[in-house]
C-alpha positions in Angstrom: -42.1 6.4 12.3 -39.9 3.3 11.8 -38.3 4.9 8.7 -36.9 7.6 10.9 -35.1 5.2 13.5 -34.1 2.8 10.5 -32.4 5.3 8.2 -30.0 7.5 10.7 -29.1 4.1 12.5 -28.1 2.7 8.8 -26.5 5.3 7.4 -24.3 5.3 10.9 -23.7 1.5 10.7 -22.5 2.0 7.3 -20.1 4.8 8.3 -19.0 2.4 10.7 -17.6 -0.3 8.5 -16.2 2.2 6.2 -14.3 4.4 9.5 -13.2 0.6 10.7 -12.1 -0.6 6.7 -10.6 2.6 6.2 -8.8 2.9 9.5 -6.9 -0.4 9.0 -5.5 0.7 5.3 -3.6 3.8 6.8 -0.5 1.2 7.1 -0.9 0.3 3.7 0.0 3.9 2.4 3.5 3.6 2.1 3.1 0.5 0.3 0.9 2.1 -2.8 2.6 6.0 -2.5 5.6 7.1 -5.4 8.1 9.4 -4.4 10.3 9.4 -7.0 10.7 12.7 -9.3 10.7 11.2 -12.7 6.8 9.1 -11.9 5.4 12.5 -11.6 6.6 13.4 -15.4 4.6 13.6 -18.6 4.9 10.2 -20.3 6.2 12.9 -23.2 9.0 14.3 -21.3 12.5 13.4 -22.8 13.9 12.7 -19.4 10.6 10.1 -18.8 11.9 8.4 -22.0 15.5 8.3 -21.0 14.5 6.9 -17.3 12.3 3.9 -18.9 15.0 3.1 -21.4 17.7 2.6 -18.4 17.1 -0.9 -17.9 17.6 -2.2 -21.4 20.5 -0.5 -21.7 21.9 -1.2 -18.2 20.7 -4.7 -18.0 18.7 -3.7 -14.5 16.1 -0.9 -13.8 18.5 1.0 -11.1 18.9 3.9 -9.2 22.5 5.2 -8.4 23.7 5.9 -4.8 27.3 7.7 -4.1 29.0 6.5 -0.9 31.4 9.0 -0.2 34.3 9.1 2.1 37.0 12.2 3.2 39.7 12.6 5.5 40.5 16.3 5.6 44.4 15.4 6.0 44.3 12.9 3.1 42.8 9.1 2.6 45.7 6.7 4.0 46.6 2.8 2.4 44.8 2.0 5.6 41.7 3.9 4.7 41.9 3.0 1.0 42.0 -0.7 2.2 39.4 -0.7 4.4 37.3 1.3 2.0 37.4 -1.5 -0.5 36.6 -3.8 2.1 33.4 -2.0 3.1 32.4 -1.7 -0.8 33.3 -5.6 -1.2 31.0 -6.1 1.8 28.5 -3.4 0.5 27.6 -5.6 -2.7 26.0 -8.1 -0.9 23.0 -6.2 0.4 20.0 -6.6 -0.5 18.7 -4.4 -3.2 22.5 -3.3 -4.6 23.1 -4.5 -7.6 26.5 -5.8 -7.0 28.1 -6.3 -10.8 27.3 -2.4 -11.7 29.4 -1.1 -8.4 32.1 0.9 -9.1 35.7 0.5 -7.3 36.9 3.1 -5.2 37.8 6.6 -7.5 39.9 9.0 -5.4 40.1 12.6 -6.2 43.2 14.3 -7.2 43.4 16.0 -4.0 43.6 12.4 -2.2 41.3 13.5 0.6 38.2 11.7 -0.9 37.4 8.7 -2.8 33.5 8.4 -4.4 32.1 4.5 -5.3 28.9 4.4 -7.5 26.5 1.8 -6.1 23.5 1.4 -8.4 20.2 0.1 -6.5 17.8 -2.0 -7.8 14.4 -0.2 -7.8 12.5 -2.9 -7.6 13.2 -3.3 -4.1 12.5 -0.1 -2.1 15.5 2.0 -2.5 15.2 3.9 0.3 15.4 0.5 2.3 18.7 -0.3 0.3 20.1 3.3 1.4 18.8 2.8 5.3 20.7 -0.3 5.3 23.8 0.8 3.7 24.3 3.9 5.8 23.6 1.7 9.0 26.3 -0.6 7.7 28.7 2.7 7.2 27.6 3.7 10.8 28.2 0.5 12.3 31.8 0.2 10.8 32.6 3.6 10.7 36.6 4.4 9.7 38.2 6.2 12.9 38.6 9.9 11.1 37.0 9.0 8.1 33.7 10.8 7.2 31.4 8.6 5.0 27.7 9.1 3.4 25.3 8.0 1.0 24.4 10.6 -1.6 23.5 10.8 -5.3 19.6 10.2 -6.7 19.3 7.5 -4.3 20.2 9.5 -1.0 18.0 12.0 -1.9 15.2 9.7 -2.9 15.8 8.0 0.7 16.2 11.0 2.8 12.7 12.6 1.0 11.0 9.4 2.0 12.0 9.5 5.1 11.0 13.3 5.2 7.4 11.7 4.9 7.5 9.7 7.1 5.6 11.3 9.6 2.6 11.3 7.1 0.7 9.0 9.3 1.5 10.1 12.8 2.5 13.7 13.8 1.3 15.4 11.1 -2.7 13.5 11.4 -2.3 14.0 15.1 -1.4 18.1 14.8 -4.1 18.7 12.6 -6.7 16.7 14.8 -5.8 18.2 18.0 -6.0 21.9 16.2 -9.5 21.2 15.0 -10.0 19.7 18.4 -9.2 22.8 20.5 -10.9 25.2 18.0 -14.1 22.8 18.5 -13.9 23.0 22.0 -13.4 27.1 22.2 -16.4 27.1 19.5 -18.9 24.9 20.9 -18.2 25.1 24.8 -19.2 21.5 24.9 -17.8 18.3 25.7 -20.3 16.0 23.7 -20.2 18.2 20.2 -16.4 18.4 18.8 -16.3 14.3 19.2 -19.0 14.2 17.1 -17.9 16.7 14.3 -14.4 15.1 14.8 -15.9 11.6 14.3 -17.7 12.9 10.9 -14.0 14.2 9.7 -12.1 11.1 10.5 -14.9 8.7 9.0 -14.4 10.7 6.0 -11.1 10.6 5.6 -10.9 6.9 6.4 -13.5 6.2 3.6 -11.4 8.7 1.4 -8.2 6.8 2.1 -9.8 3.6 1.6 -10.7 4.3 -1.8 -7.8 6.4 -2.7 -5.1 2.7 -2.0 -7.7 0.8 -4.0 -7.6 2.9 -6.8 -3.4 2.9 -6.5 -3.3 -0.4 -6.1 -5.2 -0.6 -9.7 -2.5 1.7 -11.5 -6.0 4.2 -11.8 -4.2 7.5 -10.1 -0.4 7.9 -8.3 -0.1 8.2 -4.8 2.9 10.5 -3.8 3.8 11.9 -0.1 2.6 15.1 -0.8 -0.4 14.1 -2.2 -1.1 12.1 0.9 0.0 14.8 3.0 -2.9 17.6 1.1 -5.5 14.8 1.4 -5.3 14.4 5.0 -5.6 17.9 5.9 -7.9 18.9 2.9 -10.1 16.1 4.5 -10.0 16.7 7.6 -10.8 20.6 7.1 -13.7 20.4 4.5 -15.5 17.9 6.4 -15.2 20.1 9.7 -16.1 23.2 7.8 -19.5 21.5 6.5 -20.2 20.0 9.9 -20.1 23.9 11.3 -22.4 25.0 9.0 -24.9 22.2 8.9 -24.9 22.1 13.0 -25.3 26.3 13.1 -28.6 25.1 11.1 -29.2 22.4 13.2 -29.2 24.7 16.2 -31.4 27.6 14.8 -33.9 24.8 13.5 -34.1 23.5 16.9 -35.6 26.6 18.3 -38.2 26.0 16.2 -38.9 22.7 16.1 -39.6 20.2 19.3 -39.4 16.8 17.2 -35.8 16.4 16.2 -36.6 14.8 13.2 -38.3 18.3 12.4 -35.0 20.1 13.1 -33.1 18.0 11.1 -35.1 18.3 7.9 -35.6 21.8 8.5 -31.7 22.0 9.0 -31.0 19.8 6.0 -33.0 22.3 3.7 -31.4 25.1 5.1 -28.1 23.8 5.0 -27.8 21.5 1.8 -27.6 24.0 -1.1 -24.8 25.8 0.4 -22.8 22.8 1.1 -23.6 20.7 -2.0 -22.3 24.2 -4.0 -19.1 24.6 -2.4 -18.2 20.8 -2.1 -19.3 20.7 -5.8 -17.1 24.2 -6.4 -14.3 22.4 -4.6 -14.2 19.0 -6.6 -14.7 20.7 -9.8 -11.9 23.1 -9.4 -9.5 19.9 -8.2 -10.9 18.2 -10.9 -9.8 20.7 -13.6 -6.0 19.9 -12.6 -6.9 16.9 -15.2 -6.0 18.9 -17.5 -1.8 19.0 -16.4 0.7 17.4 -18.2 2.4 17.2 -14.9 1.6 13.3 -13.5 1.9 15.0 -9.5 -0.7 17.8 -10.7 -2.8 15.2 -12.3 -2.7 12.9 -9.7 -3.5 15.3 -6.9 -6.8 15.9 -8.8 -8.9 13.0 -8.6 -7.2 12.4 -5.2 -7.9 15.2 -3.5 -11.7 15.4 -5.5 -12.5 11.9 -3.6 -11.3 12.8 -0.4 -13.8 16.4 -0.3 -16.8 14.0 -2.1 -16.6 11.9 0.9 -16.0 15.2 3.4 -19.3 16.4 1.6 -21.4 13.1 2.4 -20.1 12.7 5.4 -21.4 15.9 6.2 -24.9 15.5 4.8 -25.6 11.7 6.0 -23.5 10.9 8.8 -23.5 14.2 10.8 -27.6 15.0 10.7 -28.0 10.9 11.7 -25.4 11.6 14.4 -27.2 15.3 15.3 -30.6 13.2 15.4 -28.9 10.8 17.6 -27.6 13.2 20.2 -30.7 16.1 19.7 -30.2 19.1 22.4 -28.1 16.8 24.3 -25.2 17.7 22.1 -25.1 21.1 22.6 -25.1 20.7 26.4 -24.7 22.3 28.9 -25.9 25.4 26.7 -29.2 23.6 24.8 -31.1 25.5 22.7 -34.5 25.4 24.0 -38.1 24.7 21.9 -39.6 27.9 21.5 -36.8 30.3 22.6 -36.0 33.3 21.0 -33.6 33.3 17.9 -30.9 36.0 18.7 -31.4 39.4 17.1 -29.9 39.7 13.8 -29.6 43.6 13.4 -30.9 46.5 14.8 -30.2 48.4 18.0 -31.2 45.4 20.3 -28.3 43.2 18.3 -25.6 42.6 20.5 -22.4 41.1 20.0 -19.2 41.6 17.5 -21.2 40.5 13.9 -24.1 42.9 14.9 -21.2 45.7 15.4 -19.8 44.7 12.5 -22.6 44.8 10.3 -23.4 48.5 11.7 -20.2 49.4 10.4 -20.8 48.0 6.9 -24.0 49.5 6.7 -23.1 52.8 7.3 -19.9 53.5 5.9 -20.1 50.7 3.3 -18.3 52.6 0.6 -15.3 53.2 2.6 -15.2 49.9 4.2 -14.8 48.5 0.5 -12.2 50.5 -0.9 -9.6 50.3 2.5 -10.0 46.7 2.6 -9.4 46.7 -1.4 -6.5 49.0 -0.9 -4.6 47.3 2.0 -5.2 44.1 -0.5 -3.4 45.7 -3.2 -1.1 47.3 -1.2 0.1 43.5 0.1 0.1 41.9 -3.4 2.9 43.8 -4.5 5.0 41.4 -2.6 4.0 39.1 -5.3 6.6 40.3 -7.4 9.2 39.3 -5.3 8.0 35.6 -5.0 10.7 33.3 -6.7 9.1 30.7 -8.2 11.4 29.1 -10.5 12.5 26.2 -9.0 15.0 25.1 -5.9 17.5 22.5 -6.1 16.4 19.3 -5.2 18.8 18.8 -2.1 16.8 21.6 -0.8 13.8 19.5 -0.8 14.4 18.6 2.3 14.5 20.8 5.4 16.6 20.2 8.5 19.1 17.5 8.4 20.0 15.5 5.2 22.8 13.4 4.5 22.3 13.2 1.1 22.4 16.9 1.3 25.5 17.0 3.3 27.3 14.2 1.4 26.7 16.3 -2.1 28.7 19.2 -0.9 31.4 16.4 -0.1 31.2 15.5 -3.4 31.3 19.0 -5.3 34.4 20.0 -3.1 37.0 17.1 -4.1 35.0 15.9 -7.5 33.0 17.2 -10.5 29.8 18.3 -9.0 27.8 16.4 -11.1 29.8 13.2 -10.0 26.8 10.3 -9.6 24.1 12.6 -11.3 25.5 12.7 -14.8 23.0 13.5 -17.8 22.4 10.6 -19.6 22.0 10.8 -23.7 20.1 8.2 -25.7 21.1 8.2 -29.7 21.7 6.7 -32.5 24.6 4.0 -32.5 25.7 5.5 -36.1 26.1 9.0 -34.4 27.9 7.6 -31.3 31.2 9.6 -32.3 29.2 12.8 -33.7 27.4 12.6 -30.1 30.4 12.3 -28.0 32.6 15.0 -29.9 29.3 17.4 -29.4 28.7 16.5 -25.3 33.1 17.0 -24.7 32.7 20.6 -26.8 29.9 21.6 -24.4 29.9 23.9 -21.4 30.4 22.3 -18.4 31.4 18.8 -19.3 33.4 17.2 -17.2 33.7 13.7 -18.7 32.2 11.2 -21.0 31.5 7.5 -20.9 29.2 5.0 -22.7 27.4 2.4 -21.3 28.5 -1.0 -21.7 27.3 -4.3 -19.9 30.3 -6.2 -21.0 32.3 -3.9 -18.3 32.4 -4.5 -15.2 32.5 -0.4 -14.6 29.4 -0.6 -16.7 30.9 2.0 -18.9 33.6 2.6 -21.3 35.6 5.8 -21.2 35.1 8.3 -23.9 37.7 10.8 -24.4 38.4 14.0 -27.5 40.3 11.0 -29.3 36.9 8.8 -28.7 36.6 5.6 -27.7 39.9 4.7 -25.6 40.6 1.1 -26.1 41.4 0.8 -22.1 38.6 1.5 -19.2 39.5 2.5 -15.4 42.7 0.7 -14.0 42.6 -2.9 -14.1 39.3 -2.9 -16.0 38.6 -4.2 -19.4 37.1 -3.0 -22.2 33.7 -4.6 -23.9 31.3 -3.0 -26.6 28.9 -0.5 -26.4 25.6 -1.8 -25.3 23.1 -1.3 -28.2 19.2 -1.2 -27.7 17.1 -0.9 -31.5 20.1 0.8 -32.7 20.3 3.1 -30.2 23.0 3.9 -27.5 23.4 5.5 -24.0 26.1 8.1 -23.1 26.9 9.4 -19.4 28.0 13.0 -19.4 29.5 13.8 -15.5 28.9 17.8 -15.1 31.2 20.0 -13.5 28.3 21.8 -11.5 25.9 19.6 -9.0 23.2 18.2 -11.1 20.2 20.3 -9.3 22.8 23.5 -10.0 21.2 26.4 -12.0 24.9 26.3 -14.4 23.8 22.3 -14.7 20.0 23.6 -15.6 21.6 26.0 -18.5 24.5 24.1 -19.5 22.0 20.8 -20.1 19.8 22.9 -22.0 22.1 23.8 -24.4 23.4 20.6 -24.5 20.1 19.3 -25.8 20.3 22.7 -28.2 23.3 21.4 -29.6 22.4 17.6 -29.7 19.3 18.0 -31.8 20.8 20.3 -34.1 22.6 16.9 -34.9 19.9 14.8 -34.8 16.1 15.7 -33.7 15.5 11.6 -32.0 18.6 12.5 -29.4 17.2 12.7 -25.9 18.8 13.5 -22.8 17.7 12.6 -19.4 19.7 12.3 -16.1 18.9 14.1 -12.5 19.2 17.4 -14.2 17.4 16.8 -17.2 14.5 15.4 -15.1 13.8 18.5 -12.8 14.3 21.3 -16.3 11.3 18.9 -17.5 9.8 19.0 -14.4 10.2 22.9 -14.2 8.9 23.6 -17.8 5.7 21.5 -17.2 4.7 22.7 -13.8 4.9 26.5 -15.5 2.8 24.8 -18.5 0.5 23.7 -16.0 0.3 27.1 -14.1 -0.4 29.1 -17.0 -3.6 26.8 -18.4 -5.0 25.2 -15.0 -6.0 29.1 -13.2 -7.9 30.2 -16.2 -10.2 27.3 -16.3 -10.5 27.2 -12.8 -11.3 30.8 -12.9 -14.0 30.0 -15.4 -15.8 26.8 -13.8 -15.9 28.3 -10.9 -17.8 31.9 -12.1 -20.3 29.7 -14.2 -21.2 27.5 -10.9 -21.7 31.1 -8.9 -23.4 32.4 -11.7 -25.6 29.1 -11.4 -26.3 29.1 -7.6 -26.8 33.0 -7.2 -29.0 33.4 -10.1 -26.7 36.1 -10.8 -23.9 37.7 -13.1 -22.6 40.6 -11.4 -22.4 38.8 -7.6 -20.2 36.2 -8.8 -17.9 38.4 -10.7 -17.6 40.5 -8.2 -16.9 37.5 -5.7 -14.3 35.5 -7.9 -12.9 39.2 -8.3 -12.4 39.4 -4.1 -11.3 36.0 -4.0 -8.6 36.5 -7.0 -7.8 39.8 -4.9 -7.0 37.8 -1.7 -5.1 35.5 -3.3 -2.8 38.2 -4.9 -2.5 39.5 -1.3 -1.8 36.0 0.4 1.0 35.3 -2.0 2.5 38.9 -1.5 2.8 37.9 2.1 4.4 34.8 2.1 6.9 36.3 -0.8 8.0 38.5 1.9 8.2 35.7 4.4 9.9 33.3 2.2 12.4 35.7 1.2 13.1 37.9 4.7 12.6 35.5 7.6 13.2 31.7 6.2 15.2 32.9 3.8 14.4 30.2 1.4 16.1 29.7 -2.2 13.0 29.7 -3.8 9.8 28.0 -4.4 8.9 25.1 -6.7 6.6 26.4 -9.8 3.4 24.2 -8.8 4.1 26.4 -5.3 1.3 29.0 -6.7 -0.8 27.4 -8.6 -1.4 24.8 -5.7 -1.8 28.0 -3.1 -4.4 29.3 -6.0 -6.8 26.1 -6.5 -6.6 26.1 -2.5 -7.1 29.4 -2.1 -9.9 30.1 -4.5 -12.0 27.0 -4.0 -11.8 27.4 -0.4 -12.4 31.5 -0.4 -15.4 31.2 -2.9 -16.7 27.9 0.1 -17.1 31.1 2.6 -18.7 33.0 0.0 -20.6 30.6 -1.5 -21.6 30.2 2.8 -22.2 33.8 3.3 -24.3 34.9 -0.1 -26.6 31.7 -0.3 -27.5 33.5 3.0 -27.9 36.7 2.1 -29.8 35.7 -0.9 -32.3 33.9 1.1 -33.0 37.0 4.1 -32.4 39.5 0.7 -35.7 38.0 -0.4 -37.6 38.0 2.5 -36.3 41.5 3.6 -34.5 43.2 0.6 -31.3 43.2 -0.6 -29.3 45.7 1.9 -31.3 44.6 5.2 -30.4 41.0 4.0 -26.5 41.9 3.4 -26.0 42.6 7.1 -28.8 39.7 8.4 -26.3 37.4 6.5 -23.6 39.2 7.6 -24.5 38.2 11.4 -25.9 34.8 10.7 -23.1 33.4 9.3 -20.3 34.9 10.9 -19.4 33.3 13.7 -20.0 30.0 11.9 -17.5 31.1 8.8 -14.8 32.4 11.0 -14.9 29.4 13.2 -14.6 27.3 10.1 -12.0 29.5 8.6 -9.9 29.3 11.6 -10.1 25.4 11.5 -9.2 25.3 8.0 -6.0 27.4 8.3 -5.3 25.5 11.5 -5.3 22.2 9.2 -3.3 23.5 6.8 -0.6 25.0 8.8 -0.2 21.4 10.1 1.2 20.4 7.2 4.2 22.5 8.7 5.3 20.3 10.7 6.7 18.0 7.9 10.2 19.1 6.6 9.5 19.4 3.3 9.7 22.5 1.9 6.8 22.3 -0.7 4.2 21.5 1.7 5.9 24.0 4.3 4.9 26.6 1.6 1.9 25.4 0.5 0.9 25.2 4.5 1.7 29.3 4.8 0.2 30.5 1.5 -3.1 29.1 2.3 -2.9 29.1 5.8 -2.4 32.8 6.4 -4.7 33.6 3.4 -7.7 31.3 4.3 -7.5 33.6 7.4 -7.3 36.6 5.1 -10.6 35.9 3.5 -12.1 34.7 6.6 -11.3 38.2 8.6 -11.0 40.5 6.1 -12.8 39.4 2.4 -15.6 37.6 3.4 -16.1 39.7 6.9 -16.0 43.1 4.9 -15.1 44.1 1.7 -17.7 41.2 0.1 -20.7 42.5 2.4 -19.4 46.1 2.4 -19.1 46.1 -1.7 -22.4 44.4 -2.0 -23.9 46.6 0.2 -23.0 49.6 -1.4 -24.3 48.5 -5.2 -27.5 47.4 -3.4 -30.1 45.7 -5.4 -28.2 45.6 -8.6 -25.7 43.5 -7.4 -27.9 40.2 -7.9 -28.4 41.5 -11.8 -30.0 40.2 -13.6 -32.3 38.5 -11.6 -35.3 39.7 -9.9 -34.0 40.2 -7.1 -32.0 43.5 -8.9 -35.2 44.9 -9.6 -36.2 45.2 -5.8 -38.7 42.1 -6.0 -39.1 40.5 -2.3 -41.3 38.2 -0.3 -43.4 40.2 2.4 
């Protein structure tokens, strides 16, 4: 008797200390999370190579900033002499690197001048940015428009993006889940409790997650953060429903609530074991990316739904054991009462009505829902998911942004984002009479730590013997016999002509010499690009495949989970279809970055199979006490309300992740938002039960159960 007061009131103390260890890292976050581009690169990637070679060739590991200013009528003396005064005063912040700023360049149009300011990235960037455009603010030219652009506005302004990581976007999806809870249970005492499971979860999770960053053992990025929170949050509630649906039906039959719990426990563990299981293995699989954000998100991601999954199993039934019937109140389910009719005539409600339908017109049921599925996946065609600049990263208001189109309109576009080209020193002529030949090359200089410009200027003659105005002239800076070259586009560096015309440029360049590499803002998101497709293309299959051997595992079965992943794979065509549409005809977005699907699908799938995995664990066990049909629609009814409510909480969670002006997780929010609802109402409600139905017995080949064998 003791054990059953000692182990609930342990395993809660111990969920304690973790919800109280956990709660107090949230801060810490920001401290461990990477947001720059080129950390979430292969180690392979030529532009990963060119980044980490920076330093020894510029003397400081930097990130370059643009400060920008334009009169419309024309810069005055006045302006041009203030504007040196600002960039003099400019060098002394903290985190500039004050020998490597450039002096004032002024277009040919004289309405603009551009300064390069290089940050140091050892000390947050996005802080140096913050400060400098506070600085700008505060002394502001009268008439003068100025802003901070270049990789290191962007980096800033994408940081800042996430910077509601911790508050509104936490707070949105709690209060969803809340409300849902609420509607659901119709009780005060019972959505605090399921709430308090998810949020000790996800503080353990998080907990975890910093230590591990901390170590170097995984990457933390914003939008990794931002998918843990929700996936969290969502999973855990989603178990909680389905063990306390248990718990409920158990307590009908049981007066002791210890009895309820075990019975609920046994009833309820194989399901959620197998779709927490499904889940991590699925996330587990994006191990296998070459992509460092992909490969991260994994193991991330995997943590946060192991701790959703014993948080559900330990902390909830001690919790349930706690509270008993008083949990439920002020509708307790009484000892002895009368479970509600399944099916049948007497069955009353929508699932009962619904399982009518399936049964009697189960053929029909199947192929409409199948149809209006392929009827909505033809939308997937339309879906452009090839990449968007990077200033479109960003939704809403951006200086960077804003300051870039400055840029483009009075200098080269890819002013402040040149590509940068690493070769031999022996070549350094060869190299520059190749980049000045190529398409859109704007100008060429070569990097130089005698200079104060940091550079010297390259031009069809080669190396000029004079820099900028008033600058002198040192020697190239050599690493290991190597050299650096900065090529200034004429098109914006996150351009599709920059894409192509760098491409070719590293055609061209290795035709010369196969060790050349070439890195730079452009260079950076084509690697990006390439490796996220790579990733796409290998990561669904296996998923595909670990996920049909674990149904095949749980439902004794080949043919059910074929048919299942089949459904799922269906949906997912469907949910895509839809949000191409969307995408393209009311947000009228550019595009959508290439890990855009394959993020939706690992959701998607994982998730959809959970509410199968729910729904057929069911009907496996009535399908053996009552036969296979009969226990199609008992399933049907027992676990609908339970999968819908859980459905609806997960898209609520997800579409959370709206609120965040990113355009990424905006996407990812809709995809699996709107199709976690589409398997919810549609896939799992009818054309799985329907289709199932309608093969009968057979469907659980080739078990015994195909061959009509059930327990009377």
């Amino acid at each position: 008797m003791w054990l059953r007061i000692l182990i609930p009131s342990v395993l809660i103390l111990v969920w304690l200390a973790l919800f109280a260890a956990g709660g107090s890292s949230f801060s810490k976050i920001s401290e461990v999370a990477k947001n720059d581009q080129v950390q979430q690169l292969p180690a392979s990637a030529d532009a990963t190579q060119v980044q980490e070679l920076q330093s020894l060739f510029r003397g400081d590991d930097v990130i370059p900033a643009v400060l920008v200013y334009q009169r419309d009528s024309g810069l005055t003396a006045d302006d041009d002499a203030e504007i040196a005064a600002q960039v003099s005063a400019i060098q002394d912040v903290d985190g500039v690197v004050p020998a490597s700023v450039s002096p004032p360049i002024i277009s040919e149009d004289g309405e603009a001048a551009q300064v390069i300011v290089p940050m140091d990235t050892s000390i947050t960037p996005a802080d140096t940015v913050e400060t400098v455009r506070d600085y700008l603010a505060d002394n502001q030219i009268d008439g003068v428009s100025a802003y901070v652009t270049g990789p290191a506005g962007l980096s800033a302004d994408i940081v800042g993006a996430f910077a509601g990581l911790d508050g509104i976007l936490l707070l949105t999806a709690l209060a969803a889940v809340l409300v849902i809870l609420i509607i659901v249970y119709r009780s005060p005492l019972m959505p605090l409790i399921v709430l308090g499971t998810s949020l000790s979860a996800l503080c353990a999770a998080v907990l975890v997650v910093i230590s591990l960053a901390r170590a170097d053992v995984l990457v933390l990025s914003g939008q990794t953060q931002g998918i843990l929170f929700i996936l969290v949050i969502g999973a855990a509630t989603d178990y909680s429903l389905l063990y306390v649906s248990r718990y409920r039906e158990a307590l009908r039959d049981h007066e002791r609530k210890w009895d309820a719990t075990m019975a609920a426990l046994r009833g309820s563990f194989e399901p959620i074991l197998a779709s927490g299981g499904t889940v991590i293995v699925a996330l587990l699989c994006l191990l296998f990316s070459d992509l460092n954000s992909n490969k991260a998100l994994g193991p991330v991601a995997a943590i946060g739904i192991a701790f959703a999954l014993l948080a559900s199993l330990t902390l909830l039934p001690a919790l349930m054991l706690w509270a008993g019937r008083v949990a439920f109140w002020p509708v307790r389910p009484a000892f002895g009462s009368a479970h509600p009719e399944l099916t049948g005539a007497g069955a009353k409600g929508v699932w009962p009505k619904i399982a009518r339908l399936v049964g009697r017109r189960a053929r029909l049921v199947w192929i409409a829902s199948t149809l209006l599925l392929a009827v909505a996946s033809i939308g997937l065609f339309q879906l452009k998911a090839d990449g968007v600049p990077q200033s479109d990263f960003v939704l809403g208001s951006s200086q960077a942004r804003d300051g870039q189109a400055v840029l483009g309109d009075h200098f080269p576009g890819g002013a402040g984002t040149p590509a940068l080209v690493v070769g031999p020193e022996s070549e350094l002529d060869a190299m520059a009479e190749v980049i000045l030949a190529a398409n859109g090359v704007d100008s060429l200089s070569v990097l130089s730590e005698d200079s104060p410009s940091g550079t010297l200027t390259v031009t069809d003659a080669g190396l000029s013997s004079v820099g900028p105005p008033g600058t002198p002239v040192g020697e190239p800076t050599v690493h290991d016999g190597q050299v650096m070259l900065q090529a200034t586009l004429d098109d914006a560096g996150d351009s599709a002509e920059a894409d192509a015309n760098v491409r070719h440029l590293r055609v061209d360049l290795a035709d010369l010499d196969n060790g050349i590499l070439v890195g730079g803002t452009t260079a950076i998101a084509i690697d990006t690009h390439d490796t996220a497709v790579h990733d796409r293309n290998l990561i669904i299959p296996i998923i595909l495949g670990v996920i049909l051997i674990i149904l095949m595992l749980l439902l004794r079965s080949v043919l059910a989970p074929v048919l299942l992943v089949a459904t799922v794979v269906l949906s997912f065509g469907a949910a895509l279809g839809v949000s191409a549409w969307v995408f393209n005809g009311v947000f009228g977005f550019s595009g959508a970055d290439p890990s855009v699907p394959m993020f939706g699908f690992v959701f998607l799938v994982a998730l959809g199979i959970d509410y199968n995995i729910f729904l057929m664990t069911r009907v496996r066990e009535e399908s053996i006490a009552h036969g296979t049909r009969e226990g199609i629609l008992r399933g049907l009814v027992a676990t609908g309300g339970v999968i819908t409510s859980a459905g609806i909480v997960l898209a609520a969670t997800f579409a959370a992740l709206g609120v965040l002006p990113i355009l990424f997780l905006l996407q990812i929010s809709f995809i699996v938002a709107f199709g976690v609802l589409l398997d919810t109402f549609l896939v799992r409600s009818l054309l799985v039960p329907a289709l199932a139905h309608d093969i009968g017995p057979k469907v659980w080949w080739p078990s015994k159960l195909a061959r009509g064998m059930i327990r009377r």
